[in-house]
N, C-alpha and C positions, 0 to 999 in steps of 0.2 A: 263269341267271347273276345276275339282278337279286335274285330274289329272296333269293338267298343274301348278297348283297351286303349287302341291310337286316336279316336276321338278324344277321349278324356286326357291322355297325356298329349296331345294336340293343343288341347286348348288351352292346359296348364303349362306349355313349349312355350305357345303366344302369347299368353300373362306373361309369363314371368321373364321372358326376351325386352318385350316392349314396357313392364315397370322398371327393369332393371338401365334402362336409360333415363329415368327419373332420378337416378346418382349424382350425373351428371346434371341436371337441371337444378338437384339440390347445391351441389357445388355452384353452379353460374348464381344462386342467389345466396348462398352464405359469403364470399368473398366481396361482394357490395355491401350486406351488414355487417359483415367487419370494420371494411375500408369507413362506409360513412359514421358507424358507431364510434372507431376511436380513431381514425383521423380526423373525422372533421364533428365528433360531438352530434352527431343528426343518429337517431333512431327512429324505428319503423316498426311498430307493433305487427302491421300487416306483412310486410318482410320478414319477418321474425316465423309469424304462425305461419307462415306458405311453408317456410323450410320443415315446421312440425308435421302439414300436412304430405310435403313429398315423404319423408321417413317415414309417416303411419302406413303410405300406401307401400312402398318399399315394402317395409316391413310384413305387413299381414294378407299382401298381395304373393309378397313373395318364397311366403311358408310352405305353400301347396307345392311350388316347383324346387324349395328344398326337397321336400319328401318324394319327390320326383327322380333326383340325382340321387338320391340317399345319402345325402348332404347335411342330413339332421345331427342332430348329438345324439350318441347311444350313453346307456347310463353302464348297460352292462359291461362291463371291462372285460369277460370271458368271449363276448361273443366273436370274434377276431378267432379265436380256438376251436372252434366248434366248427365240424364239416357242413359245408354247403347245402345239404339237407335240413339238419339240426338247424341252422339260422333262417331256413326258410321255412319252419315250425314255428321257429320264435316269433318271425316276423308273422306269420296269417295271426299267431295269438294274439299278438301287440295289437296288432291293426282290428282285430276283433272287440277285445276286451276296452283298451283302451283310446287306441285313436279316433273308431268309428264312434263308439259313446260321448266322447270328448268332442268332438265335431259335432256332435247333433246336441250337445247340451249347451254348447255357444252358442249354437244358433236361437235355439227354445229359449235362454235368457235373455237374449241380447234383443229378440225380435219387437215386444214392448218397448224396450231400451229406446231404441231406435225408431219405431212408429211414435214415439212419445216425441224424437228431436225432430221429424220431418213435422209434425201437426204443427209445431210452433215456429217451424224455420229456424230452429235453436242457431243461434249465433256466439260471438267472441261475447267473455264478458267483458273486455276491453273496449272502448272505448271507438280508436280507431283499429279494431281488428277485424278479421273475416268474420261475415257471416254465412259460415256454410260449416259451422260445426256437425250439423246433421249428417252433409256428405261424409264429413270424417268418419261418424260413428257409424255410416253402412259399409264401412268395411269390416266390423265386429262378425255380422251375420254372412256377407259375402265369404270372410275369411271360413267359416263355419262349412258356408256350404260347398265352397272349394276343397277344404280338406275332406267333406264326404265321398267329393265326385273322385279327388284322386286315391282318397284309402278304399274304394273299391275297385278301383282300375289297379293297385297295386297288390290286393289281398285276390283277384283273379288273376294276375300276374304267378303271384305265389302258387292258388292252387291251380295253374296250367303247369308251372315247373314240377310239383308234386306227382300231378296226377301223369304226365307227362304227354299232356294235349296242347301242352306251348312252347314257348320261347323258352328256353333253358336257361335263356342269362335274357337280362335285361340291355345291354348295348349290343351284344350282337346274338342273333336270332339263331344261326348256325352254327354259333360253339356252345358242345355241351358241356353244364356245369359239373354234374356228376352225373353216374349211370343209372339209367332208368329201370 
């Protein structure tokens, strides 16, 4: 169980390390469309859609390794109050009920979605824009299946702290959270 546990948050480590310098790549080509946009009157449709396509990846590349830090938004305002136990109840439920359904029903919608933009090579309707709309939209079902791989690496996280055949805390392995 453990070991599978640092595979999958391994992988979701290296995702989300190595998109998260795509920030910066997004920054090195927004500060050109600015500059050529309103100092010198020149736009770039393909400059424009590259910046949309670093933020798509960003963005739903890098949902898996929020959920990873537990970096997410919580909605419940209580859970902060509730002993270490009790929120790691919450959480196997969360990650049962809703994260792991929600992950597999992205994927189930999105996979036509997406087999439908690789068939045609869907491109910009723009003119001079990218044609690589289809790469964008496989990050819909990527994202889907990334959030599978890590809500099970984190709902065995949970039930190894439960059961108490794991890691008691998630950063470090040898402090216990509560008593077993």
């Amino acid at each position: 169980m453990q070991t599978l546990i640092r595979l999958i948050d391994g992988f979701t480590e290296i995702t989300g390390r190595s998109v998260a310098w795509l920030v910066l790549a997004m920054m090195a080509v927004t500060v050109p469309v600015v500059v050529l946009r309103y100092g010198f009157d020149i736009g770039s449709i393909a400059l424009q859609e590259s910046i949309m396509y670093l933020h798509g990846m960003v963005f739903m590349l890098g949902i898996p390794y929020a959920l990873r830090h537990d970096a997410h938004v919580r909605v419940d305002v209580l859970y902060g109050r509730f002993s270490p136990r009790t929120r790691d109840w919450i959480d196997l439920v969360g990650h049962l009920l809703f994260l792991l359904p929600l992950a597999v029903f992205i994927v189930w919608v999105s996979l036509d979605y997406t087999a439908r933009a690789w068939r045609i090579r869907e491109g910009s309707p723009e003119a001079n824009g990218l044609d690589a709309v289809y790469l964008l939209k496989t990050l819909i079902p990527l994202l889907g299946g990334m959030l599978v791989l890590q809500g099970v690496a984190e709902i065995l996280r949970v039930v190894g702290r439960l059961t108490g055949r794991g890691p008691t805390d998630r950063e470090d392995p040898e402090q216990p959270e509560y008593p077993a």
